[in-house]
PyMOL Python script that loads the backbone (N, CA, C, O; Angstrom):
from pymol import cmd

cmd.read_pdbstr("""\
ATOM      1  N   UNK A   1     149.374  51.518  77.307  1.00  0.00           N
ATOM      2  CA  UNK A   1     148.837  51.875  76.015  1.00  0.00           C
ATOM      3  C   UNK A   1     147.588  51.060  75.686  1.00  0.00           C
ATOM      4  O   UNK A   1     146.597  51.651  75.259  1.00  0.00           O
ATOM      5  N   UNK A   2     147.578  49.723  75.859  1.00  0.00           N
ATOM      6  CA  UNK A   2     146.692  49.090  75.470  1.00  0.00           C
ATOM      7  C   UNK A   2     145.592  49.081  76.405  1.00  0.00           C
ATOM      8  O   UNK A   2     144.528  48.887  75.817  1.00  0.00           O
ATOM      9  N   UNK A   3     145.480  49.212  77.556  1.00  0.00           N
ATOM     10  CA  UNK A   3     144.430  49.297  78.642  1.00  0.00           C
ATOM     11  C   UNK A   3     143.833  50.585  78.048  1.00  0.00           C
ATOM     12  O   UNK A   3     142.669  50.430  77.680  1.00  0.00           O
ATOM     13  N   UNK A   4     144.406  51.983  77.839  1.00  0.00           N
ATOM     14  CA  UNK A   4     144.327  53.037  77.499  1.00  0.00           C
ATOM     15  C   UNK A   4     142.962  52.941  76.691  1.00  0.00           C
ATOM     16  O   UNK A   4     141.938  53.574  76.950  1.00  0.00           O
ATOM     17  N   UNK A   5     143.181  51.852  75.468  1.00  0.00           N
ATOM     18  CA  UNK A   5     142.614  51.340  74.559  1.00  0.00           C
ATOM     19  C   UNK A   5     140.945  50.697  74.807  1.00  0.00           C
ATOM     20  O   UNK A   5     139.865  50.986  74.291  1.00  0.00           O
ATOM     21  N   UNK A   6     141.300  49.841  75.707  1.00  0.00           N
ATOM     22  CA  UNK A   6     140.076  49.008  76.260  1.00  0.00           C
ATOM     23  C   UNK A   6     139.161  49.961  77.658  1.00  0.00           C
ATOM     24  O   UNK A   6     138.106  49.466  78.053  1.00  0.00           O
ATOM     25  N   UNK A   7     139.530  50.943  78.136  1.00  0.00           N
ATOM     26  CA  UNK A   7     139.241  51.321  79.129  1.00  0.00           C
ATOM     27  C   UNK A   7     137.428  51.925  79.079  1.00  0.00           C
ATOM     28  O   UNK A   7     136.436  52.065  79.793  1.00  0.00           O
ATOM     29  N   UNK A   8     137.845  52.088  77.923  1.00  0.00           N
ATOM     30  CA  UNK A   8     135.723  52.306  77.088  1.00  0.00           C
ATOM     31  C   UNK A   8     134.914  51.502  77.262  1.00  0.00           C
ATOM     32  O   UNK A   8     133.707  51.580  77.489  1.00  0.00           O
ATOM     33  N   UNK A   9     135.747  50.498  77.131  1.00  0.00           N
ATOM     34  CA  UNK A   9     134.617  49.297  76.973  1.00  0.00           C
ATOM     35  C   UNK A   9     134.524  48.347  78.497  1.00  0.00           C
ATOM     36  O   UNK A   9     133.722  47.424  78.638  1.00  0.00           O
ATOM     37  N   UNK A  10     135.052  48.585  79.069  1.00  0.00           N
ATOM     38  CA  UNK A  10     135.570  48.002  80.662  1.00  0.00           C
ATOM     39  C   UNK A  10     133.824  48.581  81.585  1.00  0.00           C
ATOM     40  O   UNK A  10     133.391  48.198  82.672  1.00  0.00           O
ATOM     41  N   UNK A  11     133.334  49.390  80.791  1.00  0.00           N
ATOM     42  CA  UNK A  11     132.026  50.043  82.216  1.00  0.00           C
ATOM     43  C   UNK A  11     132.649  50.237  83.562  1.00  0.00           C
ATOM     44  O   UNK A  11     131.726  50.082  84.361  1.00  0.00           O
ATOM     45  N   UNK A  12     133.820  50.513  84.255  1.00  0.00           N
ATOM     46  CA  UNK A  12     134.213  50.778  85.471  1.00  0.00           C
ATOM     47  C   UNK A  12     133.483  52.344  85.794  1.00  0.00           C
ATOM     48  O   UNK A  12     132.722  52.951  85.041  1.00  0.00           O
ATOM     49  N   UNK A  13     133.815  52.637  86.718  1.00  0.00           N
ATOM     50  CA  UNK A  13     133.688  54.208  87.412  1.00  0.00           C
ATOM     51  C   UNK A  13     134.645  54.789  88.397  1.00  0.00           C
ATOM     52  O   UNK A  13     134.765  54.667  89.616  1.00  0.00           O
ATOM     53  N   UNK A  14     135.241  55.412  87.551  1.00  0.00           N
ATOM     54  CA  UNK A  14     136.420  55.764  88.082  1.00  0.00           C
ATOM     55  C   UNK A  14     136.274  56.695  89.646  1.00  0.00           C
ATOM     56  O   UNK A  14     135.480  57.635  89.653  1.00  0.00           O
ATOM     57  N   UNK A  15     136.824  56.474  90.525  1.00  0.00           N
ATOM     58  CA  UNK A  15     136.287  57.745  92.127  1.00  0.00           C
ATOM     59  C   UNK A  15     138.120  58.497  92.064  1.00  0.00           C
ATOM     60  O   UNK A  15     139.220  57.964  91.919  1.00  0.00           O
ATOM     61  N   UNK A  16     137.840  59.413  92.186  1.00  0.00           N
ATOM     62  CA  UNK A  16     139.527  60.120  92.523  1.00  0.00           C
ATOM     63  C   UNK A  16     140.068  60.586  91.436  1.00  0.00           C
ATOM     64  O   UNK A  16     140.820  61.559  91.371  1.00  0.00           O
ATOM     65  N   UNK A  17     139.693  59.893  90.532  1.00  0.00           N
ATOM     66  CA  UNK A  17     140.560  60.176  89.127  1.00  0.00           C
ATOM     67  C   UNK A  17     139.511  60.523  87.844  1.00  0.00           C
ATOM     68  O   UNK A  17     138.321  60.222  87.748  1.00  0.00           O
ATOM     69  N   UNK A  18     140.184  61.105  87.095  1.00  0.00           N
ATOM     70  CA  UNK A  18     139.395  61.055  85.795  1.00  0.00           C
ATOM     71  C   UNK A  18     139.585  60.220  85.007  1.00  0.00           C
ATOM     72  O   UNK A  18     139.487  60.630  83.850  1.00  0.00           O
ATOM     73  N   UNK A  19     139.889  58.901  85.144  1.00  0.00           N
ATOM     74  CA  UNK A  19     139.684  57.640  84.842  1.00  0.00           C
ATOM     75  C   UNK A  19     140.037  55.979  85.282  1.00  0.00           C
ATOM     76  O   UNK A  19     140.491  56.240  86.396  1.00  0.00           O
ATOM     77  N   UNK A  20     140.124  54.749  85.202  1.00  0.00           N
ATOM     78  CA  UNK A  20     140.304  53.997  85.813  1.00  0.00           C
ATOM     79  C   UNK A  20     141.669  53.777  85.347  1.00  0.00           C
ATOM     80  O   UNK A  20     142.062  53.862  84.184  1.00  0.00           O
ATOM     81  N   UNK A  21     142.585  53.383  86.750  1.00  0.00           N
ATOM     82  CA  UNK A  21     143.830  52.890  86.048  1.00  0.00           C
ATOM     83  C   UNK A  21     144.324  51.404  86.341  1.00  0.00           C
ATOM     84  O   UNK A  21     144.063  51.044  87.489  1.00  0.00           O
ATOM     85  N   UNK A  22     144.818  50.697  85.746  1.00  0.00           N
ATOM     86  CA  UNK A  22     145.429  49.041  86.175  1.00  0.00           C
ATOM     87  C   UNK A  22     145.633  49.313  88.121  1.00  0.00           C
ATOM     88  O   UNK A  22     145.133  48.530  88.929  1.00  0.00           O
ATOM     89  N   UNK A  23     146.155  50.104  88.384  1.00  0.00           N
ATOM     90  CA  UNK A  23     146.372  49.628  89.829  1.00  0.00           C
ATOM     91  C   UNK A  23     145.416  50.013  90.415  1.00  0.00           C
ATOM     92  O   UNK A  23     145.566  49.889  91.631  1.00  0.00           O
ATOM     93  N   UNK A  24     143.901  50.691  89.949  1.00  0.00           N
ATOM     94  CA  UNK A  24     142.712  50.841  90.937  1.00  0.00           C
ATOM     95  C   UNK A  24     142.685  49.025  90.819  1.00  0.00           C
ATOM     96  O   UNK A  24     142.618  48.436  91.898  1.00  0.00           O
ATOM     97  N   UNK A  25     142.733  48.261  89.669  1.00  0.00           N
ATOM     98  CA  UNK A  25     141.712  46.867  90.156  1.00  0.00           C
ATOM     99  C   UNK A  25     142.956  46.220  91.000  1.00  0.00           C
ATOM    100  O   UNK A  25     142.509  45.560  91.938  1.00  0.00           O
ATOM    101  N   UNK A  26     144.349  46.212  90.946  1.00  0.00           N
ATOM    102  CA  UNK A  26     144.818  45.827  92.176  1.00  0.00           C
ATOM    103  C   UNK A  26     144.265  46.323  93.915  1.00  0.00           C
ATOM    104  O   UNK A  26     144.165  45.591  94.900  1.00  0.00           O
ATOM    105  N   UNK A  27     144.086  47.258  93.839  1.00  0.00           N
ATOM    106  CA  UNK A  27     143.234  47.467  94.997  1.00  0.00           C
ATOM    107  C   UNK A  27     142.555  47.427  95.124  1.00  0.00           C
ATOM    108  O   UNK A  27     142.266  47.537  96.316  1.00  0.00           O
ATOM    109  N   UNK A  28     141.333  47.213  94.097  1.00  0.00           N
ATOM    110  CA  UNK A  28     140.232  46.706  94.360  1.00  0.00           C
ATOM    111  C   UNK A  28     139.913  45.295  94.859  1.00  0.00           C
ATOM    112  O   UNK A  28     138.907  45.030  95.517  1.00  0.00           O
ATOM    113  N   UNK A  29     141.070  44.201  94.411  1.00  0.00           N
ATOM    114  CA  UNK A  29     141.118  43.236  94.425  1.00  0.00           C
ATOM    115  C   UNK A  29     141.570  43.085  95.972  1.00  0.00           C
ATOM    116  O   UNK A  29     140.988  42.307  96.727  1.00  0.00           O
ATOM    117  N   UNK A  30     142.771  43.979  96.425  1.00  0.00           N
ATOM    118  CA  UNK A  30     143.333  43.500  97.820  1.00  0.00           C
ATOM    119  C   UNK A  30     142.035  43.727  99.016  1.00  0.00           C
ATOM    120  O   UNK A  30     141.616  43.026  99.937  1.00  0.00           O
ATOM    121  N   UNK A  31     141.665  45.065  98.479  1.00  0.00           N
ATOM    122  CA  UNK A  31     140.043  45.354  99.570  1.00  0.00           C
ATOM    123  C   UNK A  31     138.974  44.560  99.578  1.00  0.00           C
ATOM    124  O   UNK A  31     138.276  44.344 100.568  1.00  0.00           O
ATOM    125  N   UNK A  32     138.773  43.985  98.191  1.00  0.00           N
ATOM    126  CA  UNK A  32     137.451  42.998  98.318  1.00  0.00           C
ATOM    127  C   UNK A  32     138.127  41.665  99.095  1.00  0.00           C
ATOM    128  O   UNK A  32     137.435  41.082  99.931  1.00  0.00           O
ATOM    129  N   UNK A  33     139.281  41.265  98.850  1.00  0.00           N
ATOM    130  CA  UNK A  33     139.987  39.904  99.095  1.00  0.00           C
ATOM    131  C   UNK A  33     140.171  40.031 101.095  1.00  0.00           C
ATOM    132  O   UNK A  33     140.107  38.949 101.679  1.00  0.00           O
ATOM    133  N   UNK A  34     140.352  41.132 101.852  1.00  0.00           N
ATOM    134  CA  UNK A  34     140.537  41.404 103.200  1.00  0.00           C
ATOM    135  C   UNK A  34     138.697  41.885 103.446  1.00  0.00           C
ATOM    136  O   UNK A  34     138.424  41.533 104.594  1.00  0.00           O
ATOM    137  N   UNK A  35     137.865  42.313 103.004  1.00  0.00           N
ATOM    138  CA  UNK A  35     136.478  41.978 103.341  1.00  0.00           C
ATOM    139  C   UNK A  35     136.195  40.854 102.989  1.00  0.00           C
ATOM    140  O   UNK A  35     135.440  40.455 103.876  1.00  0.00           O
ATOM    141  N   UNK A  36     136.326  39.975 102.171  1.00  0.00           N
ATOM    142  CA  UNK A  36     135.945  38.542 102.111  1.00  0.00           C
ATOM    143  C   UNK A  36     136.024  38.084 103.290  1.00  0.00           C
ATOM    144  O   UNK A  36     135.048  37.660 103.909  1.00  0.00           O
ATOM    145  N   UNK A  37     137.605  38.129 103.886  1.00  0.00           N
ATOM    146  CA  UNK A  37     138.305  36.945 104.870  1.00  0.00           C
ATOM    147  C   UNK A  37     137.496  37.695 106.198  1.00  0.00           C
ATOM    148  O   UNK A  37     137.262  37.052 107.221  1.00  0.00           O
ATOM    149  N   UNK A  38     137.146  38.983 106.061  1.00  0.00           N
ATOM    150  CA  UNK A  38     136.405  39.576 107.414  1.00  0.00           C
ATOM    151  C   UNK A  38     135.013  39.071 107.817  1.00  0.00           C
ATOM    152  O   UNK A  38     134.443  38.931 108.899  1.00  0.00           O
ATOM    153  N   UNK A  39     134.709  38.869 106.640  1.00  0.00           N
ATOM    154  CA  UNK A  39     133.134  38.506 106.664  1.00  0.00           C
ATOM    155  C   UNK A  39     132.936  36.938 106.453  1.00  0.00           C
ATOM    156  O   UNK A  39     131.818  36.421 106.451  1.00  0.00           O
ATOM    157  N   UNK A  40     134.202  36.181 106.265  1.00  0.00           N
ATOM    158  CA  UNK A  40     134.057  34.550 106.256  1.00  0.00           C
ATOM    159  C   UNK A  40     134.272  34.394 108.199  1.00  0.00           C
ATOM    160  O   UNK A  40     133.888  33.296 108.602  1.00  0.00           O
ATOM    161  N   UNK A  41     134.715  35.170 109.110  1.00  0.00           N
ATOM    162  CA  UNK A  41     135.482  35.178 109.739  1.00  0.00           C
ATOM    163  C   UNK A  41     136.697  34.965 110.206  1.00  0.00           C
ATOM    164  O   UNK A  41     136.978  34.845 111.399  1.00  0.00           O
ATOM    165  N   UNK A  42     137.491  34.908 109.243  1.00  0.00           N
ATOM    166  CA  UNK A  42     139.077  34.562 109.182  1.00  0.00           C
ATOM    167  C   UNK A  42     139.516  35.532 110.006  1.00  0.00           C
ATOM    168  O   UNK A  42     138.869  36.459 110.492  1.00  0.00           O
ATOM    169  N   UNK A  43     141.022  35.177 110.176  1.00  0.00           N
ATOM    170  CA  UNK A  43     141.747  36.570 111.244  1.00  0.00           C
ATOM    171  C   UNK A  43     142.519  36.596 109.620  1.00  0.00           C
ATOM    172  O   UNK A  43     143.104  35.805 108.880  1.00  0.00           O
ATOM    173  N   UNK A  44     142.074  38.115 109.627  1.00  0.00           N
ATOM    174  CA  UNK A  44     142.801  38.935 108.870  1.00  0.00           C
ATOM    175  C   UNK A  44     144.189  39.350 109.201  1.00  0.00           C
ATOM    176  O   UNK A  44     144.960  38.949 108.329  1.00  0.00           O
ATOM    177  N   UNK A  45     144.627  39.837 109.900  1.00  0.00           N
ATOM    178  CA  UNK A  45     145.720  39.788 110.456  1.00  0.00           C
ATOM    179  C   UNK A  45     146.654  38.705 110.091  1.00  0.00           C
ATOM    180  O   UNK A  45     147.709  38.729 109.457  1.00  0.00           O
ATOM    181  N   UNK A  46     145.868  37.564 110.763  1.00  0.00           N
ATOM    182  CA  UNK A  46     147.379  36.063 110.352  1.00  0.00           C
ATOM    183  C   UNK A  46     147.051  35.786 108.704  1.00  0.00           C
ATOM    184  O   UNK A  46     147.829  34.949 108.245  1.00  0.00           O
ATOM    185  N   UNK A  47     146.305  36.183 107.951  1.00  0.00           N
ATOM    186  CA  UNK A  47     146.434  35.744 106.878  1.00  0.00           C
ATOM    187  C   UNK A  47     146.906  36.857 105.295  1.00  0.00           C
ATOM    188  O   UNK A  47     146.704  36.781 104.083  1.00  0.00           O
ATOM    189  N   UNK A  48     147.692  37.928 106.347  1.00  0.00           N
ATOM    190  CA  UNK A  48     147.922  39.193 105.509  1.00  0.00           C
ATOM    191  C   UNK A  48     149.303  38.800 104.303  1.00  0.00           C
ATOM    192  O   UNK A  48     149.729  39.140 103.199  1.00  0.00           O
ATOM    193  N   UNK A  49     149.627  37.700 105.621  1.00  0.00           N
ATOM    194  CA  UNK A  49     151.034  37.118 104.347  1.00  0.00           C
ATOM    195  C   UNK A  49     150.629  36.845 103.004  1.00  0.00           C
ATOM    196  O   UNK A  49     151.119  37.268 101.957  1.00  0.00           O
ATOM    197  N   UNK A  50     149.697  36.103 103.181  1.00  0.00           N
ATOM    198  CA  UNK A  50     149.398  35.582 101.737  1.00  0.00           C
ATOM    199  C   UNK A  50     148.607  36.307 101.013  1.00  0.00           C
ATOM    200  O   UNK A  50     147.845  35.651 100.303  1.00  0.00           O
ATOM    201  N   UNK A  51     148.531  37.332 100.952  1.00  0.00           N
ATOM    202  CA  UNK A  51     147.837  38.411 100.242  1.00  0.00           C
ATOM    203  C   UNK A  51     149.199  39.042 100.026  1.00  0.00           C
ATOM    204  O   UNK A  51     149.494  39.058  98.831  1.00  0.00           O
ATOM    205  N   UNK A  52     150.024  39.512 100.743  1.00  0.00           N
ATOM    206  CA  UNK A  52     151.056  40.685 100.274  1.00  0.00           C
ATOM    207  C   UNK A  52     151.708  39.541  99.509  1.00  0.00           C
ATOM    208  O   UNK A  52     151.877  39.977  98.370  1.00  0.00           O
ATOM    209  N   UNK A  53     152.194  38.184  99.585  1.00  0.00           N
ATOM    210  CA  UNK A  53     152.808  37.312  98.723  1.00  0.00           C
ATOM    211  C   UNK A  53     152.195  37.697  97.291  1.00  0.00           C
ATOM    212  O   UNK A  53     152.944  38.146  96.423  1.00  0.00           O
ATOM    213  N   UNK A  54     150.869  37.523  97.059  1.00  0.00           N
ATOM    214  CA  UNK A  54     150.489  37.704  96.036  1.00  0.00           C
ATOM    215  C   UNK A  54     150.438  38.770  95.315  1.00  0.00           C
ATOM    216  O   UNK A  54     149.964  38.746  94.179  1.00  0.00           O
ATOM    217  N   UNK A  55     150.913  39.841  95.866  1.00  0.00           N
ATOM    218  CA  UNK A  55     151.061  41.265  95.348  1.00  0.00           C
ATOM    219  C   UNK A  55     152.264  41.271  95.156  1.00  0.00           C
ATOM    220  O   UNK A  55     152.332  42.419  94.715  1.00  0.00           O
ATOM    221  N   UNK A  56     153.309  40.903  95.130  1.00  0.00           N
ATOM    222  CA  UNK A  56     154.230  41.052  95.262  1.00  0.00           C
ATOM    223  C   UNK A  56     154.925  41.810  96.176  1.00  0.00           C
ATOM    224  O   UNK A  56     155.981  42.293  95.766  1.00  0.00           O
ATOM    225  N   UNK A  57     154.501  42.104  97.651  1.00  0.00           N
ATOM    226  CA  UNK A  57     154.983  43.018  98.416  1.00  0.00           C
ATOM    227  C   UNK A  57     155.768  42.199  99.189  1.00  0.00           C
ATOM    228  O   UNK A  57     155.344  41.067  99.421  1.00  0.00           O
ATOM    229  N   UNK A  58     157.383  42.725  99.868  1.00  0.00           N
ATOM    230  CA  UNK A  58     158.398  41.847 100.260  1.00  0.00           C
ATOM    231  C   UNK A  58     158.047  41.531 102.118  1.00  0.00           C
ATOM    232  O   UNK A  58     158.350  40.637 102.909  1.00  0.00           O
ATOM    233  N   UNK A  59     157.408  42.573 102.178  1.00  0.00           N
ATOM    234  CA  UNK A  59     157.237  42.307 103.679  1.00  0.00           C
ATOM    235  C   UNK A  59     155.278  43.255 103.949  1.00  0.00           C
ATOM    236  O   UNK A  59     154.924  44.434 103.913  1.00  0.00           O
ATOM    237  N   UNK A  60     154.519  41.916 104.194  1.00  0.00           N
ATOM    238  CA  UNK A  60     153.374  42.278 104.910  1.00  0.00           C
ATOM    239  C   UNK A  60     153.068  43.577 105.633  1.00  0.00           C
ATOM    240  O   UNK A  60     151.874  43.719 105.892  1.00  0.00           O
ATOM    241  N   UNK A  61     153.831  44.503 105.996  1.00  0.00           N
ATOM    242  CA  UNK A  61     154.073  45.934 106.190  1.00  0.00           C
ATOM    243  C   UNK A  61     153.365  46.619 105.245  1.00  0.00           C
ATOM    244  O   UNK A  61     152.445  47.371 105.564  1.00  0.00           O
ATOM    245  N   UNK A  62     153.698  46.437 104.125  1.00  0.00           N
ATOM    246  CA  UNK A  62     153.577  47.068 102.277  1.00  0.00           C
ATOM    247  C   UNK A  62     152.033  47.179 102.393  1.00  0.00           C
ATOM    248  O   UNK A  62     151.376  48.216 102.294  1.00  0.00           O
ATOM    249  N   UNK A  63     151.461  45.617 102.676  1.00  0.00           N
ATOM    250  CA  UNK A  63     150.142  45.575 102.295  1.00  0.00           C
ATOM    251  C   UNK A  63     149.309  45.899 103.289  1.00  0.00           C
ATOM    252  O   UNK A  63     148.121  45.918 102.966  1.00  0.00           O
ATOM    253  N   UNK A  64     149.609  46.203 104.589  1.00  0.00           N
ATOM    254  CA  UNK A  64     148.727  46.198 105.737  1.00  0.00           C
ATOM    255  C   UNK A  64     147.901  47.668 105.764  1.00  0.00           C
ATOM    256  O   UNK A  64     146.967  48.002 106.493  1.00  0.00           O
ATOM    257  N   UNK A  65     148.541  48.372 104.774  1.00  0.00           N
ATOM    258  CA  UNK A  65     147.461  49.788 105.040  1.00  0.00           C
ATOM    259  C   UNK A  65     146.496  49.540 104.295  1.00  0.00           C
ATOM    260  O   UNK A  65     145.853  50.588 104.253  1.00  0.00           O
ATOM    261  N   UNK A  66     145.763  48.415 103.377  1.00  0.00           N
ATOM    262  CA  UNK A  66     144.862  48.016 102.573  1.00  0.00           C
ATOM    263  C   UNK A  66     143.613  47.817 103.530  1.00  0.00           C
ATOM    264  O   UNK A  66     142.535  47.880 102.939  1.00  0.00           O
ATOM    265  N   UNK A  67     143.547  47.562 105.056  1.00  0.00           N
ATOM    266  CA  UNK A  67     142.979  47.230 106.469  1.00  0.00           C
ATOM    267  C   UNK A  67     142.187  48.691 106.372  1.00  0.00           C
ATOM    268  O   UNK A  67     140.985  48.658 106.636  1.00  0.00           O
ATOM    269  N   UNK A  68     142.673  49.744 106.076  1.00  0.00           N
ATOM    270  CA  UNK A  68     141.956  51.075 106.533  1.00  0.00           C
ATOM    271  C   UNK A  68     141.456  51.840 104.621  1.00  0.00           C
ATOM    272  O   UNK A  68     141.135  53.002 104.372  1.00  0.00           O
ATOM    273  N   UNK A  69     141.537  51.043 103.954  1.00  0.00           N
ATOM    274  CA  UNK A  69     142.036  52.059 102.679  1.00  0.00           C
ATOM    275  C   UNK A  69     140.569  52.276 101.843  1.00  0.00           C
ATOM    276  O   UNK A  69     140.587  52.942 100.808  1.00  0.00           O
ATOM    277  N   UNK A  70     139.393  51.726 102.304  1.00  0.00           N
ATOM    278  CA  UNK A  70     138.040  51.922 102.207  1.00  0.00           C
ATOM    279  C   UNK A  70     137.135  52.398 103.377  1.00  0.00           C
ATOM    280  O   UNK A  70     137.525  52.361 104.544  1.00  0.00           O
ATOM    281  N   UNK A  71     136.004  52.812 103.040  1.00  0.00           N
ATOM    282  CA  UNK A  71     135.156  53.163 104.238  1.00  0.00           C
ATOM    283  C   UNK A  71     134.424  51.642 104.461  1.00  0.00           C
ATOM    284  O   UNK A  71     134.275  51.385 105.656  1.00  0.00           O
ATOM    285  N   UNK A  72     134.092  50.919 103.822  1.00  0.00           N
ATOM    286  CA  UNK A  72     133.385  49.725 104.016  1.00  0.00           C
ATOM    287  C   UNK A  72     134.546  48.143 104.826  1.00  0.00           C
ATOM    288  O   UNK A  72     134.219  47.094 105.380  1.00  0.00           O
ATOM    289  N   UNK A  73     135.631  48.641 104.549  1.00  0.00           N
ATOM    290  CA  UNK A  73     136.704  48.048 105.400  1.00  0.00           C
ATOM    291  C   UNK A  73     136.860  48.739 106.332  1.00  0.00           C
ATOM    292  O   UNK A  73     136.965  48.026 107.330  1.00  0.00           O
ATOM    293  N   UNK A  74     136.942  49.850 106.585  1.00  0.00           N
ATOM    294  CA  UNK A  74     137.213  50.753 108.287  1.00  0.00           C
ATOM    295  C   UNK A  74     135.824  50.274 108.553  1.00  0.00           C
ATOM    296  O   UNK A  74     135.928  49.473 109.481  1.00  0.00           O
ATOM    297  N   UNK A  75     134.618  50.371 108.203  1.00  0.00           N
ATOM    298  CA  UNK A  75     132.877  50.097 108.547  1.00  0.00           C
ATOM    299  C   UNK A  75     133.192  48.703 109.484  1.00  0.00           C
ATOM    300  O   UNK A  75     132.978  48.634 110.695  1.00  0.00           O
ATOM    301  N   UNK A  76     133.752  47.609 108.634  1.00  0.00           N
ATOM    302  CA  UNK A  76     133.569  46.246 108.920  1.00  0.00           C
ATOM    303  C   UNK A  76     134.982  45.834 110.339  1.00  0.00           C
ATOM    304  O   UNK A  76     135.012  44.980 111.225  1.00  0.00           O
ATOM    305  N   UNK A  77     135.787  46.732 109.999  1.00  0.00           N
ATOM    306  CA  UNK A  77     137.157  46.019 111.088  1.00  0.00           C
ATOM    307  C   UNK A  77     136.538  47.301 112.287  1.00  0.00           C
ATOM    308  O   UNK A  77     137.051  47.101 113.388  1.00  0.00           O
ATOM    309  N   UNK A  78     135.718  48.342 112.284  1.00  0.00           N
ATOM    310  CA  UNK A  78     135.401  49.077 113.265  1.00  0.00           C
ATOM    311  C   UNK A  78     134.400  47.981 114.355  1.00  0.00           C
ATOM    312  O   UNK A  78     134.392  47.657 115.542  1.00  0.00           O
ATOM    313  N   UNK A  79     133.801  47.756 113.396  1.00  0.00           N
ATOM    314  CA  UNK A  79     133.006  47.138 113.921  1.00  0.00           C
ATOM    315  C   UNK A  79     133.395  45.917 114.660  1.00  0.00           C
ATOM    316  O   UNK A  79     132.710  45.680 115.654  1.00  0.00           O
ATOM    317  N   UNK A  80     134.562  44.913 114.321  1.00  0.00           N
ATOM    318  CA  UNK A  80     135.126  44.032 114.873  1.00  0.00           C
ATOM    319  C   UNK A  80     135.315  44.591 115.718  1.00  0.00           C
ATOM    320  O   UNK A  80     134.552  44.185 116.595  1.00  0.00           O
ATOM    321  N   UNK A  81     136.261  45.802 116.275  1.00  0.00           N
ATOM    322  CA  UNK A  81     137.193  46.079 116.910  1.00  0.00           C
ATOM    323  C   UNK A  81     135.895  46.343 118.514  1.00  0.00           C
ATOM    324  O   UNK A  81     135.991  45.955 119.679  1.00  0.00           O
ATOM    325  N   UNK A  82     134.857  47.118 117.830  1.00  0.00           N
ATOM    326  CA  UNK A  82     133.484  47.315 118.738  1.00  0.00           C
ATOM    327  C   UNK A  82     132.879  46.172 119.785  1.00  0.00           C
ATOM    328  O   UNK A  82     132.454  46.320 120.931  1.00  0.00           O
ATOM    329  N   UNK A  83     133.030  44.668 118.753  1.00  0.00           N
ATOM    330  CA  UNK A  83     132.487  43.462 119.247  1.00  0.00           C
ATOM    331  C   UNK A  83     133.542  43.199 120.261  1.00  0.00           C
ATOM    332  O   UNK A  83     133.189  42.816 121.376  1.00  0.00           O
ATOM    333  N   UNK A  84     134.716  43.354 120.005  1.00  0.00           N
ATOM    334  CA  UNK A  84     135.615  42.747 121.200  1.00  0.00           C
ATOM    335  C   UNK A  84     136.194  43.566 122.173  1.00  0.00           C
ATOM    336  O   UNK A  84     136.641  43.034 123.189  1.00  0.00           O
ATOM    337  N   UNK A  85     136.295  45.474 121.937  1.00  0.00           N
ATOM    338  CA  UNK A  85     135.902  45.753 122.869  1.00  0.00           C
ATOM    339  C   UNK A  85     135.031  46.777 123.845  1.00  0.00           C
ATOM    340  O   UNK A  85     135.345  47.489 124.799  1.00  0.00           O
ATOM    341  N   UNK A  86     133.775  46.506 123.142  1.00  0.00           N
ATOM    342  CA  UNK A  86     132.736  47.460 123.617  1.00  0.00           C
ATOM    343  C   UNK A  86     132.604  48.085 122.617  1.00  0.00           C
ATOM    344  O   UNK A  86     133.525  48.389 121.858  1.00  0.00           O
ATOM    345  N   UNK A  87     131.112  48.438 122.440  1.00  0.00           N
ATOM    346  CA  UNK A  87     131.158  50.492 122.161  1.00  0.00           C
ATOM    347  C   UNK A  87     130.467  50.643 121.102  1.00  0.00           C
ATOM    348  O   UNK A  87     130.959  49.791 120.362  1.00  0.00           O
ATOM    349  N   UNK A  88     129.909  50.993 120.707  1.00  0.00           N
ATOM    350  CA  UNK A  88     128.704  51.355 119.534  1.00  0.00           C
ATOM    351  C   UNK A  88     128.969  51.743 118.235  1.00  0.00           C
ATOM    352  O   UNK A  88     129.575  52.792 118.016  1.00  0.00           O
ATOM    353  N   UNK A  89     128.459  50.777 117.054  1.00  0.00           N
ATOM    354  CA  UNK A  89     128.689  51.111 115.519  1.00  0.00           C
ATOM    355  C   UNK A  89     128.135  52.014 114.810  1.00  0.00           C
ATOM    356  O   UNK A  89     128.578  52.172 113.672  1.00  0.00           O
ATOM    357  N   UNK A  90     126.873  52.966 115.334  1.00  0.00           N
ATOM    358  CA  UNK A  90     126.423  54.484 116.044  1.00  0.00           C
ATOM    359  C   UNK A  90     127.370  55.516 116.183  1.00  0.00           C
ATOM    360  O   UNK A  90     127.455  56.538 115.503  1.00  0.00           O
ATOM    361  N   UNK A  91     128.297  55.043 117.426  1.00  0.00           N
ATOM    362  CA  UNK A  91     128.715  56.163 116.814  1.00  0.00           C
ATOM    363  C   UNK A  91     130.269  56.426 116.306  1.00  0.00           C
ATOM    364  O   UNK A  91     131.172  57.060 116.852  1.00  0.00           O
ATOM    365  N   UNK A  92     130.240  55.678 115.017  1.00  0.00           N
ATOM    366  CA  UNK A  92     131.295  56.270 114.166  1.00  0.00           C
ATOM    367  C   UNK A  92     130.625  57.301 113.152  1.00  0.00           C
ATOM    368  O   UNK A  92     131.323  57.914 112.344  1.00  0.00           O
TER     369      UNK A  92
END
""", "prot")
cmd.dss("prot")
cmd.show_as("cartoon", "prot")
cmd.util.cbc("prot")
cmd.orient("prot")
């Protein structure tokens, strides 16, 4: 109700929906937080625990489809996947 309220004044842009809802900025948050650790060079992978901890998800399973759930995260882990083994960022 009350987000309902504030959602005017927030300036977001909603994609998919006809408006923004509380769990777009949870995912916004898990996608920017797994491109961070991609682009600090962290292994994403060993550090998925502590991201699904913080979501409250019971088992790292929950949160691991967050890895594919943007084009700028498939862009960036394609591209990992390219560096280690072979093959051109062209042609995706």
């Amino acid at each position: 109700m009350h987000f309902k309220l504030i959602r005017p004044c927030i300036n977001s842009n909603p994609t998919g929906y006809p408006y923004v809802r509380l769990y777009d900025f949870r995912h916004t948050f898990a996608c920017n937080t797994i491109l961070r650790w991609n682009e600090q060079g962290e292994d994403v992978n060993e550090k998925l625990y502590v991201l699904s901890t913080y979501l409250g998800h019971v088992k790292p399973a929950d949160t691991f489809w967050y890895l594919s759930a943007t084009p700028e995260l498939l862009k960036a882990l394609c591209s990992k996947y390219e560096e280690q083994f072979g093959g051109n960022d062209d042609e995706i």
